[in-house]
VMD Tcl script that draws the C-alpha trace (Angstrom):
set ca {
  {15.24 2.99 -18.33}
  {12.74 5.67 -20.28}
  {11.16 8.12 -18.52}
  {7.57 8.38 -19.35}
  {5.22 11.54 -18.85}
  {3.51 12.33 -15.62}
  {0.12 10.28 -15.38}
  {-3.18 11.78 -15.42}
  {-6.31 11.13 -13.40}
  {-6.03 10.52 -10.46}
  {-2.89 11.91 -7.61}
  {-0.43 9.34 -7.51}
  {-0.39 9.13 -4.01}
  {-3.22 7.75 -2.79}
  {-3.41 5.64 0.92}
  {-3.25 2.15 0.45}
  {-4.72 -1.25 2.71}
  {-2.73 -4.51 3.01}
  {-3.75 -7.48 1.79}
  {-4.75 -10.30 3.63}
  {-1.70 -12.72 4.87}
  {-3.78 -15.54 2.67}
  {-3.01 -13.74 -0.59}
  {0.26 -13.07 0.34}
  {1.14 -16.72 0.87}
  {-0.82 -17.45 -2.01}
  {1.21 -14.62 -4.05}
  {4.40 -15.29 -3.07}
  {4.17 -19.24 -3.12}
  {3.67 -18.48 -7.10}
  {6.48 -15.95 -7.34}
  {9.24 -18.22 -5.18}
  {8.17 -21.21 -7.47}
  {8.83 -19.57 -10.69}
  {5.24 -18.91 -11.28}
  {4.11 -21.93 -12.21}
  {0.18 -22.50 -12.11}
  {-0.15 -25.09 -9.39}
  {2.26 -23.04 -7.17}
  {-0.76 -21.32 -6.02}
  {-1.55 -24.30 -3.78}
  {1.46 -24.21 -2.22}
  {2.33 -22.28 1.01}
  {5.14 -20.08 1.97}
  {6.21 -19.61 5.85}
  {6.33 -16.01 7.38}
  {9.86 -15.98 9.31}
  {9.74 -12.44 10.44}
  {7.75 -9.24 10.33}
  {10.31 -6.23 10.33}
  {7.92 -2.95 9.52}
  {5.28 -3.20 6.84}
  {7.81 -6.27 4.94}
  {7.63 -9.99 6.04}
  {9.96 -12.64 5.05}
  {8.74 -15.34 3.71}
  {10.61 -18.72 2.99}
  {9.07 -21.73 0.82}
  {10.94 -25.21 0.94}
  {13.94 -25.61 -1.08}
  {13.21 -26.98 -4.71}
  {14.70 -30.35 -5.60}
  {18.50 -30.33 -5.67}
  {18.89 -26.88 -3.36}
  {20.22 -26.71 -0.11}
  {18.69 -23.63 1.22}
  {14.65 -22.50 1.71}
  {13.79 -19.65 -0.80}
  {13.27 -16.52 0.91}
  {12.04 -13.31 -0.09}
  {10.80 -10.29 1.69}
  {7.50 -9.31 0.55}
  {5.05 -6.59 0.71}
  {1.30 -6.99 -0.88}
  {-0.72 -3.61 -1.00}
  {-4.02 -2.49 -2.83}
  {-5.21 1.00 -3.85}
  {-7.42 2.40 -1.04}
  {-10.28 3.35 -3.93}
  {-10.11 0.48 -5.98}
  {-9.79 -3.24 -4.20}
  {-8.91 -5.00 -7.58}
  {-5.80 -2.85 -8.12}
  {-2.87 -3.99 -5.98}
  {0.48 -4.86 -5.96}
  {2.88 -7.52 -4.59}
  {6.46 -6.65 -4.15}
  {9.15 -9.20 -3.62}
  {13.09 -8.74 -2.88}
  {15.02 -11.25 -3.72}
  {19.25 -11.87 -3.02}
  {20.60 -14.88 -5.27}
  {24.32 -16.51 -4.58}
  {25.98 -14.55 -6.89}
  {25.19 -11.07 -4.65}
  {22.73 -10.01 -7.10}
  {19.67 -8.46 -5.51}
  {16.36 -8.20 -7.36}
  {13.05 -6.77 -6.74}
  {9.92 -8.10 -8.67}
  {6.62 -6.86 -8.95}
  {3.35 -8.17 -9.73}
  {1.02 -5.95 -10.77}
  {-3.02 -6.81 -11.77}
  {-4.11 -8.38 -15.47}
  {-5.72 -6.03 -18.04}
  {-2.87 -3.40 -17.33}
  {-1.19 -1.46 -20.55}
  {1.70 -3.32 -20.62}
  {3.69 -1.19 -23.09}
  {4.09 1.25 -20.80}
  {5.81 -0.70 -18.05}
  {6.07 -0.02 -14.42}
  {7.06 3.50 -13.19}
  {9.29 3.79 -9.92}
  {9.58 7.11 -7.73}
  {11.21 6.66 -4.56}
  {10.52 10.01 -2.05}
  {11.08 12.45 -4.66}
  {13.44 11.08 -6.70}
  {12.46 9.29 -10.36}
  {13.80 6.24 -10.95}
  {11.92 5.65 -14.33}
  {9.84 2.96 -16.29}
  {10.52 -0.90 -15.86}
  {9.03 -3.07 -18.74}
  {6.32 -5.52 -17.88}
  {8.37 -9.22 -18.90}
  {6.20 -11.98 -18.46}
  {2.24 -12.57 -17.22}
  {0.34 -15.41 -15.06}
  {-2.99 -16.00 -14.12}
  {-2.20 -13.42 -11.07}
  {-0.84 -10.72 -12.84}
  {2.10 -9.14 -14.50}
  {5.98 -9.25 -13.65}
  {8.07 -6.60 -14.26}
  {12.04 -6.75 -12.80}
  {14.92 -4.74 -12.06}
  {17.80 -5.64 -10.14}
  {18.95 -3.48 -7.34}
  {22.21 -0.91 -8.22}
  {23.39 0.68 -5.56}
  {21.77 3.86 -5.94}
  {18.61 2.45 -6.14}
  {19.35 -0.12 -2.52}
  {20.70 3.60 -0.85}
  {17.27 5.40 -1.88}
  {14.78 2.40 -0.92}
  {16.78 1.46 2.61}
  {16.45 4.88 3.68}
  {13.46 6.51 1.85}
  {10.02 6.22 3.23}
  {7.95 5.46 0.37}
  {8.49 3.64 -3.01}
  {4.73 4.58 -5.63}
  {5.13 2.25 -8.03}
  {2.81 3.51 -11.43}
  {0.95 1.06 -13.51}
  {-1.18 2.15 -16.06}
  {-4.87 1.26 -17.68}
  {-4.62 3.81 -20.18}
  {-1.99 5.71 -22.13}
  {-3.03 8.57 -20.37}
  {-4.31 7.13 -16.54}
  {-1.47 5.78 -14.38}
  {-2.58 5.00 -10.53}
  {0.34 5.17 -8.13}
  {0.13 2.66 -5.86}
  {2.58 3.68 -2.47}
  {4.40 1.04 -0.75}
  {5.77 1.40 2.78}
  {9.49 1.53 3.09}
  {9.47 1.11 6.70}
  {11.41 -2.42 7.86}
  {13.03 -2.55 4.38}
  {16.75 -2.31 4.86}
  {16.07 -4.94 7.99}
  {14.38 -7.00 5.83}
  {17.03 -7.11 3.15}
  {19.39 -7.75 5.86}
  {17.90 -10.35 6.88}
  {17.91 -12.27 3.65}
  {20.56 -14.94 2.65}
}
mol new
graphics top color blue
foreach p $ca { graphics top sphere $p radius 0.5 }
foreach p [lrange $ca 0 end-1] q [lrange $ca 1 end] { graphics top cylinder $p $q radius 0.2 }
display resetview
């Protein structure tokens, strides 16, 4: 993963809302079901709250045996309500762990997704595919990276407008290594 410079503008680190539970569902629904358009009328269930993540299940797709779960956090920047982020964390059969995020259209995708977790850098993440929600960008979870995020306290995930303005966007590590636990 590339580093890329320090944004400019404004501090990285600004407070952050939730999202209502109705964009969540809504969010999530699309991201469990492989994004596909009409997945936005379909409804996840919240199986547990543990801290600021929720896990959500959706109904197993034809020819599974097992619900697709994630846990999932949605937050928006505190000065700007059309800037927000959905986070998802994802384990798959094969032990792999994943987390995806969605980040807002009309975003400068060329310079990816940057991830700090506390103080440490963990670098840019390329943008890899776009819906009518937003923008995905992916990186599966090495085990430095699942040691930082299960006992940091905040993941600021950057996204960018300009070359030059990034706006951090803080999520809440608190519940996150219970949540992961709790996934299948």
């Amino acid at each position: 993963m590339h580093t890329p410079p320090p944004a400019s503008g404004r501090p990285c680190c600004s407070a952050h809302t939730r999202t209502s539970v109705a964009s969540l569902l809504a969010i999530t629904a699309l991201l469990l079901a492989g994004a596909a358009p009409n997945a936005l009328a379909q409804e996840g269930t919240v199986k547990a709250q543990h801290g600021d993540w929720q896990i959500v299940c959706k109904s197993p797709p034809p020819g599974a045996k097992h619900e697709i779960c994630a846990a999932v956090q949605t937050v928006t920047d505190e000065n700007n309500d059309n800037v927000g982020l959905a986070v998802y964390v994802q384990k798959f059969s094969s032990g792999e762990q994943i987390i995806r995020v969605i980040a807002p259209l009309g975003i400068l995708l060329l310079r990816g997704l940057t991830l700090k977790v506390d103080d440490q850098d963990f670098g840019g993440v390329p943008f890899f595919r776009c819906h009518v929600v937003g923008c995905q960008a992916q990186l599966v979870l090495d085990d430095k990276l699942l040691q930082k995020l299960t006992t940091g306290k905040t993941a600021i995930f950057v996204i960018y407008r300009t070359e030059e303005a990034g706006i951090g966007i803080p999520i809440s590590l608190a519940g996150f290594k219970d949540a992961l636990a709790e996934l299948k």
